[in-house]
C-alpha positions in Angstrom: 323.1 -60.3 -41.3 321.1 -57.7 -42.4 322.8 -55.1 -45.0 323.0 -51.5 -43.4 320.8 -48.2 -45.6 323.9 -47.0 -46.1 325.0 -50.1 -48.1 321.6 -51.3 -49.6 321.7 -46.9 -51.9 321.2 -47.4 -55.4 325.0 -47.7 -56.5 326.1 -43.9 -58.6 322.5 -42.2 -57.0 323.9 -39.8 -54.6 321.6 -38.9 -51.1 320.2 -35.0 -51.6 321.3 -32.6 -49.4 320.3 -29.3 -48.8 323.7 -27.5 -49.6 323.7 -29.1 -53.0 320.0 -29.7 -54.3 318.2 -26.4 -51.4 315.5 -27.4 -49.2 313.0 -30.0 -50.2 310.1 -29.4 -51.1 307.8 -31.1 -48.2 309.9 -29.8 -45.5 309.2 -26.0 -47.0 305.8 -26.8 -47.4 305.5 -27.6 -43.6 307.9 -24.8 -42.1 305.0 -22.9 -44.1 302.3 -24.4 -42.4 304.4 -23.6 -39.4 305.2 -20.1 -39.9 301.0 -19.2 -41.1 299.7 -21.5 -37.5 302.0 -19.3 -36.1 301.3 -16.1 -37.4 297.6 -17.0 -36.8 298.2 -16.9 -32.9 300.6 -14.2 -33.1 303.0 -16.3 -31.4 306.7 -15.0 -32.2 309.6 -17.2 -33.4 310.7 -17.0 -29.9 307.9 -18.3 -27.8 306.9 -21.2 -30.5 311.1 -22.5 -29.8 310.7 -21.9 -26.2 307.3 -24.2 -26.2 309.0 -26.7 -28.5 312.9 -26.6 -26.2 314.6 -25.5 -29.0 316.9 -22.5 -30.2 314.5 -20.0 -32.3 317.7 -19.9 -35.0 316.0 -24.1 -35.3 312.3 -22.6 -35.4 313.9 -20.0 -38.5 315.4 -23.0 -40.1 312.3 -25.5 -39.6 310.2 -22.7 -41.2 312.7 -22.0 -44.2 312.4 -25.6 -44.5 316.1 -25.5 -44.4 315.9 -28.4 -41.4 313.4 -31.3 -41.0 311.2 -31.4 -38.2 310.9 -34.6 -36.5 307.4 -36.3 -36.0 307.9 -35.9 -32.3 308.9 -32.2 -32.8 306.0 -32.1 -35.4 303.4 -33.5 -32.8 304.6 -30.5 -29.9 304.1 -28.2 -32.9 300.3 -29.0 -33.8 299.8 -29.3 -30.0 301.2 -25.8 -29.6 299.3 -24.2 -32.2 295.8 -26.6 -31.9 296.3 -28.2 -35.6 296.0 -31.8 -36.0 298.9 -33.0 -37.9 297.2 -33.1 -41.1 297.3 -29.5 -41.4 301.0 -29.3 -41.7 300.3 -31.5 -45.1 297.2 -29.7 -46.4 298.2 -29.0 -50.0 301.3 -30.4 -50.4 300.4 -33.0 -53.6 297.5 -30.1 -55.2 299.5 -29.7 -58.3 297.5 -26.9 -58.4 298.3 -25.0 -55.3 300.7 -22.5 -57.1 302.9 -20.5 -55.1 302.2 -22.0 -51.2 304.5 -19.4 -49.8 302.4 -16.7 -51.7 298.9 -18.2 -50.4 300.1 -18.6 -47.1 300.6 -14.8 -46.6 298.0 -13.7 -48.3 295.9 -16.3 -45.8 297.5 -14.4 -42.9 297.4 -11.0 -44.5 293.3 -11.7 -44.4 292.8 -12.8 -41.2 294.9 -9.9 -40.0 292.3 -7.6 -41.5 289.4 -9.6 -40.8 290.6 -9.2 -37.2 291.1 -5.5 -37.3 287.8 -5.2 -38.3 285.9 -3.1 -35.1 282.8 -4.1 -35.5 282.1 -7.8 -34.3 278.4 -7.6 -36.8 280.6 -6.6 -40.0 283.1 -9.5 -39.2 279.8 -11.9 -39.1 278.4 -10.8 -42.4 281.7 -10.6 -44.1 282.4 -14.6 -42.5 278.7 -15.5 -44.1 279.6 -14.0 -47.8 283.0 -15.8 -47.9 281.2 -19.3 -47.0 278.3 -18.7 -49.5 281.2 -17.8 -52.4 283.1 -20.6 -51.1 279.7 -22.6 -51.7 279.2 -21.1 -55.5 282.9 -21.5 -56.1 282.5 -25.4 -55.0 279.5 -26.1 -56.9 277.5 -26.8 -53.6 274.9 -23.9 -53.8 
């Protein structure tokens, strides 16, 4: 007879739990990719948990990383927003990603103003010098 999880732990390692060790770090980093897809459609906290069937207290949580979301929950959530599920992990093991809560909003705060921008010509030359510095910046001139 098989030996249960439970049984099989590493005898004196104890299982981590949010209330004792906070959130861990891959669930925070994917409630962040939640909350930027999110703000990118302007959806609210509200519409994403009706879309998804649950409470938006669980869409607060998910995003805080304070709860896991489930790969079926994960796969409504990158149909919702039009993300394939990669994007939830994009930049999750770059040791050199710094702060990803930090990025994310200053990702959001950008397109924000790039979309406040009136003049659809000024958004396209703007778009064409952030590719050619993302070009020089990448060595791919």
């Amino acid at each position: 007879m098989p030996q249960s999880a439970q049984s099989q732990r590493i005898p004196g390692r104890r299982r981590r739990t949010v209330k004792e060790h906070g959130p861990d770090p891959a669930d925070v980093h994917v409630g962040s990719r939640l909350r930027l897809a999110r703000g990118l459609l302007g959806l609210s906290q509200v519409q994403v948990a009706k879309a998804l069937g649950v409470s938006f207290q669980a869409v607060q949580k998910y995003e805080r990383g304070e709860i896991r979301v489930s790969a079926s929950r994960l796969l409504q959530a990158s149909r919702l927003v039009g993300q394939p599920l990669e994007f939830f992990f994009e930049g999750l093991d770059s040791p050199s990603s710094g702060d990803r809560g930090e990025i994310a909003r200053a990702e959001l705060e950008l397109l924000r103003a790039f979309r406040s921008l009136p003049d659809g010509e000024l958004q396209r030359q703007i778009l064409r010098l952030v590719r050619s510095m993302g070009k020089v910046a990448s060595g791919a001139h």
